[in-house]
C-alpha positions in Angstrom: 0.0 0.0 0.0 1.3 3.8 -1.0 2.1 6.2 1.6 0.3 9.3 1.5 0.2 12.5 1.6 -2.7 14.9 2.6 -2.5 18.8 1.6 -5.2 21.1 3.3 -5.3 25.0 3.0 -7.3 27.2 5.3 -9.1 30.1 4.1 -10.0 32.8 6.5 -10.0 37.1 5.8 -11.6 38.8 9.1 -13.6 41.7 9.1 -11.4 44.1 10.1 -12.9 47.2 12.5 -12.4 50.6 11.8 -11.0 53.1 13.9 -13.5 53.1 16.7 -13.2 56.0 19.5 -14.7 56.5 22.8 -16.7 59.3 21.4 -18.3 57.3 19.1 -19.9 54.9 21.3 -23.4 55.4 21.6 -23.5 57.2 18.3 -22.4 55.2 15.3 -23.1 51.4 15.1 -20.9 50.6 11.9 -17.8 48.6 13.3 -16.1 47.7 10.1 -13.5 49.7 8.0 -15.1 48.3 4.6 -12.8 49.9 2.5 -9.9 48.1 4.2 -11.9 44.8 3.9 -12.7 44.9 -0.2 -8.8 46.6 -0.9 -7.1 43.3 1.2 -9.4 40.9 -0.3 -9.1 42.2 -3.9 -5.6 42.0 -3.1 -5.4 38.8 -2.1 -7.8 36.9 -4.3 -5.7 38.5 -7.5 -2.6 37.3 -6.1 -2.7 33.8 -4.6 -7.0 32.9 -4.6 -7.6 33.1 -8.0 -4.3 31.9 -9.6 -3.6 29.0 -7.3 -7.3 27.8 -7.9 -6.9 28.3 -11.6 -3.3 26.4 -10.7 -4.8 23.5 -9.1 -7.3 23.0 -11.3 -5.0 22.4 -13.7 -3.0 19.6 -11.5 -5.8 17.9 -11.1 -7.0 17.6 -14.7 -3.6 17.3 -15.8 -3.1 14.3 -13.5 -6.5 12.9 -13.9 -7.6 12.8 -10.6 -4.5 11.8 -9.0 -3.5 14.9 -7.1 -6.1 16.1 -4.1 -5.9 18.7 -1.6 -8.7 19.7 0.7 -10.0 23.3 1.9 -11.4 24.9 4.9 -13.2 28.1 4.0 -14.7 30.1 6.9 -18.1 31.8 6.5 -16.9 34.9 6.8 -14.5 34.8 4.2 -17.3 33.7 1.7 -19.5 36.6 2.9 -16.5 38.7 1.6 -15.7 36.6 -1.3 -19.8 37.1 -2.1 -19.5 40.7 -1.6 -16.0 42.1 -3.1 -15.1 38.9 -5.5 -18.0 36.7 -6.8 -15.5 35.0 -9.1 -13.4 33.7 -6.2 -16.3 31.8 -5.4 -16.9 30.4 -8.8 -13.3 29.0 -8.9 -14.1 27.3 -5.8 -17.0 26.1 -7.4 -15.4 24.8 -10.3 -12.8 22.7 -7.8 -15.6 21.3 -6.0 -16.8 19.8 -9.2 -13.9 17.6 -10.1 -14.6 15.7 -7.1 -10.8 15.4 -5.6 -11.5 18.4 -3.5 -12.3 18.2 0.2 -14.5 21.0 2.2 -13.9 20.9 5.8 -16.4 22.0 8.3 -15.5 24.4 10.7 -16.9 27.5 13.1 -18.3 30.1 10.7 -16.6 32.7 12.0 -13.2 31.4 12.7 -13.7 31.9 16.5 -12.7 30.3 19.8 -16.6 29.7 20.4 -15.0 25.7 21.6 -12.8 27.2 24.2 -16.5 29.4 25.6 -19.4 27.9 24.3 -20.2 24.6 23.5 -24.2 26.0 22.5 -22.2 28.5 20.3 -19.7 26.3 19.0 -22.4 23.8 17.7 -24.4 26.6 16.0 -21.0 28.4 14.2 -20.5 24.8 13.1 -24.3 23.4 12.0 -24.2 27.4 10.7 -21.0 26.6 8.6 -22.2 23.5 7.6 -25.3 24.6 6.0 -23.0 27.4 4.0 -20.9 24.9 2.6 -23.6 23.0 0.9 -25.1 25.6 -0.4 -22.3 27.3 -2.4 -20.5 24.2 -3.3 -22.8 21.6 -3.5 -21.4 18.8 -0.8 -21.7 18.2 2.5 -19.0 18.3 4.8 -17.5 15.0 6.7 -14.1 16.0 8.2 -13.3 18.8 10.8 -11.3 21.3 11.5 -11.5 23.7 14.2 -10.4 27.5 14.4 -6.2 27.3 13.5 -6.4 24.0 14.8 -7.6 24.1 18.5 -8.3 20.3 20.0 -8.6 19.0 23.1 -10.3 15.8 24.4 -13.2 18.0 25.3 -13.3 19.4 22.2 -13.0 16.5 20.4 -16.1 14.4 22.3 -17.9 17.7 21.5 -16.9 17.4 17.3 -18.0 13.8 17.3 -21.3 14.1 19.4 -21.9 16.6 16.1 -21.4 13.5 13.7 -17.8 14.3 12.7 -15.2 10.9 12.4 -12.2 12.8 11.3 -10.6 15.9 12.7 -7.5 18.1 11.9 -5.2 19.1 14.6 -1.6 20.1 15.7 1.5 17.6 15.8 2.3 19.1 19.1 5.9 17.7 20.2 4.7 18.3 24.0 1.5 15.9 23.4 3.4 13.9 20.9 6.4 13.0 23.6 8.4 10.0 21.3 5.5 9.4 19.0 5.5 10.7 15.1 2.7 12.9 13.4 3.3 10.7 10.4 0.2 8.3 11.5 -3.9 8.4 12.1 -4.3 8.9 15.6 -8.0 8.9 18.0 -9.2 10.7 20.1 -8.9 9.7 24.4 -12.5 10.6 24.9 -13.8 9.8 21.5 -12.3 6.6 20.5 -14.3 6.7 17.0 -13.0 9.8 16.1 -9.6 10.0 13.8 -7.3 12.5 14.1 -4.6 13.7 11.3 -1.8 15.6 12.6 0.2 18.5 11.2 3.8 17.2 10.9 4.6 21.2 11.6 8.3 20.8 10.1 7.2 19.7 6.7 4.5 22.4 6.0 6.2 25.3 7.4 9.2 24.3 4.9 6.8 25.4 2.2 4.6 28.3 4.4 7.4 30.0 6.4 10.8 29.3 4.9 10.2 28.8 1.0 11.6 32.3 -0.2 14.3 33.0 3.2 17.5 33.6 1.2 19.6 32.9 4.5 17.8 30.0 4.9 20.2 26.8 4.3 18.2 24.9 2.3 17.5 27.6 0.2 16.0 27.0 -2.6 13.3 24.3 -2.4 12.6 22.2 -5.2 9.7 19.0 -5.8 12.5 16.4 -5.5 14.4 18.1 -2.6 11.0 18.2 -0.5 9.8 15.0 -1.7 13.2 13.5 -0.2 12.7 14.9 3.1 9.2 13.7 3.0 10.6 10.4 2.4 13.0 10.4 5.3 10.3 11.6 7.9 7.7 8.8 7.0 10.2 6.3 6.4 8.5 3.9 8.8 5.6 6.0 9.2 2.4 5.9 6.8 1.2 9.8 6.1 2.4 13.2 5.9 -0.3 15.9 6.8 1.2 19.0 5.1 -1.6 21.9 6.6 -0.7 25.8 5.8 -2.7 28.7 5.2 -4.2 29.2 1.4 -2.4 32.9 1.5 0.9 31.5 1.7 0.9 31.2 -2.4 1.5 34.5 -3.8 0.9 36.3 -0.5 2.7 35.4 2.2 5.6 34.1 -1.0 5.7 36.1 -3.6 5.1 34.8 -6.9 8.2 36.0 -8.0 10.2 33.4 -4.9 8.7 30.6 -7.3 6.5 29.2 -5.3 3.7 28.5 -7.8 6.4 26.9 -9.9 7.5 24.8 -7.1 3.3 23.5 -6.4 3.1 23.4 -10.3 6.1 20.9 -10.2 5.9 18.7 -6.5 2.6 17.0 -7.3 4.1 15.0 -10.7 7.4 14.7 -8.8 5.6 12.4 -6.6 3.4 10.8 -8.6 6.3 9.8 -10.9 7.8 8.3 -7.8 5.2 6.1 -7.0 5.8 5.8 -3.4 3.3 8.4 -1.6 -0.4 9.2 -3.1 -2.1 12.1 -2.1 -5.4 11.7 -0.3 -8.2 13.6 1.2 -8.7 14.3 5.1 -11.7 11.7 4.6 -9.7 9.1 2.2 -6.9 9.4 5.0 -9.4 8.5 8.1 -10.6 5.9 5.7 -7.6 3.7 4.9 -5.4 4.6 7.8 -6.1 2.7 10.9 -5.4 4.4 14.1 -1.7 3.3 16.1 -3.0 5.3 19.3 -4.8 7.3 21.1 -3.8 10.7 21.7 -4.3 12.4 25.0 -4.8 16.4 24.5 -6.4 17.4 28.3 -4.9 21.2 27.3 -6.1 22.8 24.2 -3.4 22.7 21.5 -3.1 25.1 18.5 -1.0 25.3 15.4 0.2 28.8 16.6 3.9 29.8 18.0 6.3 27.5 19.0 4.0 26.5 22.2 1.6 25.3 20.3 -1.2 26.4 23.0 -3.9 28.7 22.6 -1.8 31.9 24.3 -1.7 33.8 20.9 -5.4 34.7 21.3 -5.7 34.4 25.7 -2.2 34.6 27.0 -2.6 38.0 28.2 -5.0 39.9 30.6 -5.9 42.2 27.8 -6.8 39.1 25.9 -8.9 37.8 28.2 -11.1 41.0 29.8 -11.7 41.1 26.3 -12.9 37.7 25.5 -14.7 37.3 28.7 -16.6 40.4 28.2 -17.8 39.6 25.1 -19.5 36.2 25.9 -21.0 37.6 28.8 -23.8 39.1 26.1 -24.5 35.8 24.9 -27.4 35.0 27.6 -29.0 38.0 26.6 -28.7 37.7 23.1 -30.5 34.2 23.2 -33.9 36.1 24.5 -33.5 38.3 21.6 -34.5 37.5 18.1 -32.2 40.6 16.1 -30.7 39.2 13.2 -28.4 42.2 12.6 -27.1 41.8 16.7 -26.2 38.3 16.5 -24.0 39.1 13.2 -22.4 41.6 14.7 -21.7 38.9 17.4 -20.4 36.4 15.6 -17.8 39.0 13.5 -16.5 40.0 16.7 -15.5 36.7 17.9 -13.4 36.6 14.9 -10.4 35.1 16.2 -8.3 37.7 14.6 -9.4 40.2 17.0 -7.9 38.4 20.3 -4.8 37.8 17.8 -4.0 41.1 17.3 -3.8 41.9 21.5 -0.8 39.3 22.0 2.0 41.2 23.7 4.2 37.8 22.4 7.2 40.0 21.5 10.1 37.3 21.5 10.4 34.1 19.2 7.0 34.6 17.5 7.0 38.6 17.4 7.5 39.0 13.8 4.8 36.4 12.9 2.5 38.3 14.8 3.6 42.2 13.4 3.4 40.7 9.9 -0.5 40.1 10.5 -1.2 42.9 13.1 -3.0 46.0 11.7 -2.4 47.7 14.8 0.9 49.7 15.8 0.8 48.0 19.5 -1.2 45.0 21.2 -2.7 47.7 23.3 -4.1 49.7 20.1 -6.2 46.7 19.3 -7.3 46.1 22.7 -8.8 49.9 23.7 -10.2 50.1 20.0 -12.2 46.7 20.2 -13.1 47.2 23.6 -14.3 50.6 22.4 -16.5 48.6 19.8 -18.1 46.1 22.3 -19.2 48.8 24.4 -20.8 50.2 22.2 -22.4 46.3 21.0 -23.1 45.6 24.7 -25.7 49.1 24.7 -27.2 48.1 22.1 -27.9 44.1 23.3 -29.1 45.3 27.1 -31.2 48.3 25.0 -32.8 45.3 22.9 -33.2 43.4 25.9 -35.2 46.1 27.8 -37.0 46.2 24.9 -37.6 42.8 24.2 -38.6 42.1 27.9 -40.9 45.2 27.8 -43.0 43.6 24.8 -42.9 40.2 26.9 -44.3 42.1 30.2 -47.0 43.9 27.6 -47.3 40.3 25.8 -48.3 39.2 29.1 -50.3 41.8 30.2 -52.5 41.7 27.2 -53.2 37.5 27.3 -53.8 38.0 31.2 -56.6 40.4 29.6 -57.0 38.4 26.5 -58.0 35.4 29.2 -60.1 37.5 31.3 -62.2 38.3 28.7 -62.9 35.3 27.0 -63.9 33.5 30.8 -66.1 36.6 31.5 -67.5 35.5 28.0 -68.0 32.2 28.7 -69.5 33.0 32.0 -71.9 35.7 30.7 -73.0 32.7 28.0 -73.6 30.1 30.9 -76.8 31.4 32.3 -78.1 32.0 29.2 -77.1 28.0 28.1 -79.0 27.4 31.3 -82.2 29.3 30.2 -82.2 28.0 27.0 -82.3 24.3 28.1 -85.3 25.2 30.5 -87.4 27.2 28.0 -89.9 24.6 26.5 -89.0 23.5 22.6 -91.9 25.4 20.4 -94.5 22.8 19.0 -94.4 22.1 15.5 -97.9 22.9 13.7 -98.6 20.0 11.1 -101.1 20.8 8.1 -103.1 18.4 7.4 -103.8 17.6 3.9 -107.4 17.9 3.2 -108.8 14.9 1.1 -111.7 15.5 -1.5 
């Protein structure tokens, strides 16, 4: 049996808030700095979405169904791609057909709803769900959570939603001895498969492709399929999981990296020894060796691996806190336009940009930070949820004003009909005692 080799891309752009001051709490409801939103995706969809899909497409036709990669697309990325770049979508589309694409399901709004609420988290995922098939036509059967968060907990939680497979993080300090290079399951959810990130591998391709000082420098297919080859050489899969932006975003088109994806996949099909497989087509002919036991969330962020890139600061969590404190509230109100609002602001991005993390990972987090300091993006969301949380306890008032008046008017409602009902009792009772009116027969007269 062929080794394999599994290649998933996550595709996530946040909507990013606009400059929100104190002053405007209160006043002006419109979080979102649109213009920022539609330059950044235009950008990005002309640069890596749109040629990499157009790219792939090609692979895959080119190689007759032999090369497969798999996709998670949050829903708020689609909301964009629906608003600013319709034709991302239909390149998506046109993947989905050939049938050697995988859609993951994930939260909707790339949030840490797992980590706050499990109600939450299972309607960000049935939401996601639902989006999926109806843009691209299939239903998904593999999961994978917000940049990778698992834990046991998690993981019972993904299965009692009728997942089998989920994506996480090779984490060396859950790993110990044991390699990411097989199908693991979960400790609490023995049915449920997990494929791990061998970190190494991908961020070859995501993090070091055009370094100039790197050593290795530069990557070609056969270089990378030979370390590949050393890593599983007793093992049975490579997970190789990066974000989508890292072709022609994060590397430049002009560092080669869409000739480098143009040439890996027939490098290794010419070899022969590794296939490339779905998430699902993984879970399905790899056995798990183990069971993995996560109690800690894990994460594909920073060299920890945790989940302190989004709540390893105060800032972080006052923040994070704060906002799930609405969400009792917002379950007695039925406001479309509130619980949107909601979900965009548990955008995991948000949290992201507050990490002080100004050692090993600093640069990582700079390159995606909008914000001059951690402490920016705290005082300008926090500014934001303000004004959000005036606007849920105004609803609520509202909302628990029309109940009371609801109330009122079925107390009265009820009243009336039994003062009805008693009014018509007597006259029942006269009508039974008043005799029945005798019928007057002609009689036919006979000649």
């Amino acid at each position: 049996m062929k080794k394999s080799i599994c290649m998933y891309f996550q595709v996530h752009q946040p909507n990013r808030l606009r400059l929100y001051r104190f002053f405007d709490i209160g006043k002006d409801s419109h979080y979102y700095d649109d213009f920022a939103n539609r330059t950044i995706l235009r950008r990005v969809a002309q640069r890596c979405y749109l040629p990499t899909n157009a790219l792939l497409l090609d692979l895959i036709n080119a190689n007759k169904g032999k090369f497969k990669v798999a996709f998670s697309i949050s829903g708020s990325v689609i909301e964009q791609f629906d608003r600013y770049a319709p034709e991302v979508l239909e390149s998506f589309r046109k993947l989905a057909d050939t049938g050697c694409v995988e859609f993951l399901s994930e939260t909707y709004y790339h949030s840490l709803a797992s980590l706050a609420s499990p109600t939450e988290f299972r309607h960000q995922v049935m939401k996601h769900k639902d989006t999926i098939r109806h843009y691209f036509g299939v239903t998904p059967k593999t999961f994978r959570n917000t940049e990778l968060i698992y834990s046991d907990e998690i993981g019972t939680m993904v299965y009692d939603m009728g997942f089998k497979t989920m994506l996480t993080e090779g984490a060396k300090h859950v790993l110990g001895w044991k390699s990411p290079n097989y199908v693991y399951s979960g400790a609490l959810a023995p049915d449920l498969k997990l494929l791990l990130k061998n970190s190494t591998l991908s961020d070859d391709i995501a993090f070091r492709f055009s370094d100039r000082n790197w050593s290795d420098w530069p990557l070609t297919g056969e270089k990378y399929l030979g370390w590949i080859k050393a890593a599983a050489q007793n093992d049975e899969i490579v997970n190789l999981f990066m974000d989508y932006e890292t072709f022609g975003e994060h590397q430049k088109a002009q560092s080669g990296i869409f000739d480098f994806m143009r040439y890996f996949p027939e490098v290794v099909i010419k070899d022969g020894e590794f296939e490339f497989v779905t998430p699902a087509e993984a879970a399905k002919k790899h056995k798990p060796v183990a069971a993995l036991d996560v109690p800690d969330p894990i994460s594909w962020a920073d060299e920890e691996r945790d989940v302190t890139a989004w709540l390893g600061n105060d800032l972080q969590n006052d923040a994070f806190n704060k906002l799930y404190s609405v969400l009792e509230k917002l379950s007695m109100i039925g406001n479309e336009e509130l619980w949107s609002d909601f979900g965009h602001l548990q955008e995991s991005d948000h949290f992201y940009y507050m990490c002080t993390k100004f050692f090993s990972d600093g640069a990582v987090h700079k390159y995606f930070n909008p914000y001059d300091t951690p402490y920016e993006a705290f005082i300008n969301y926090m500014n934001v949820l303000s004004d959000f949380i005036l606007r849920v306890d105004d609803a609520f008032v509202v909302s628990d004003a029309n109940f009371a008046a609801g109330k009122k008017t079925a107390t009265a409602k009820a009243k009336t009909v039994k003062a009805v009902k008693d009014t018509a009792k007597p006259a029942a009772k006269t009508a039974a005692k008043k005799p029945a009116a005798k019928k007057t027969v002609k009689k036919k007269e006979t000649k």
